[in-house]
N, C-alpha and C positions, 0 to 999 in steps of 0.2 A: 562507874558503870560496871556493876560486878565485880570488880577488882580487877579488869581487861584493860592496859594500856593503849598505848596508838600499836606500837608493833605488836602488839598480840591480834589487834584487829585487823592491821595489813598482812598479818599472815593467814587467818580465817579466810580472808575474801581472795588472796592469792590462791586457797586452796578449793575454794568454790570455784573460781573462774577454771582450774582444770578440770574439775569434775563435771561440772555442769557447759560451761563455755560460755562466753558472749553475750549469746542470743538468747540465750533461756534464764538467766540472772534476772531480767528484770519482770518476767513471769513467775518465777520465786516468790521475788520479794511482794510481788500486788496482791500474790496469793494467802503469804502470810503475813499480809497487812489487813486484809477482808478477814482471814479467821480468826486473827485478835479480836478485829472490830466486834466480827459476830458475837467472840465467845463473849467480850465485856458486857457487850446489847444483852445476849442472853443470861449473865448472870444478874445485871441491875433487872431486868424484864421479869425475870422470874422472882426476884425478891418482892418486889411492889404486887406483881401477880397474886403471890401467895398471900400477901397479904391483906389484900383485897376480899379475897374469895374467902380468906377465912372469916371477913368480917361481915359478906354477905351472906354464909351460912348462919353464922348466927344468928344474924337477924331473921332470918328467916325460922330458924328451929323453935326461937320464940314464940313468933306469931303464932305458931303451927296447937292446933289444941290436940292432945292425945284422945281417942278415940274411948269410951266407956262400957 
């Protein structure tokens, strides 16, 4: 996991439990559990998105007759 042991990991969270404390640790972590979430939703969403839309302009530009 990144090249991170057990003890590199118990000293990260030793050193969040002083900065943050207790009570706020696990509002942290829900927090930046949802903005992964988001960002993954928003980079697959916007792929398929784009891809979509560019295949319904085309279709569309086809159709389209230029004016004479």
């Amino acid at each position: 996991m990144f090249g991170l042991g057990i003890q590199e990991l118990l000293i990260i969270l030793v050193i969040a439990l002083v900065l943050f404390g207790p009570g706020k640790l696990p509002q942290i972590g829900s927090g930046l559990g949802k903005a992964i979430r988001d960002f993954k939703k928003g980079l697959s969403g916007d792929a398929a998105e784009g891809d979509s839309q560019a295949g319904d302009g085309a279709k569309k530009d086809s159709s389209k007759e230029l004016p004479r």
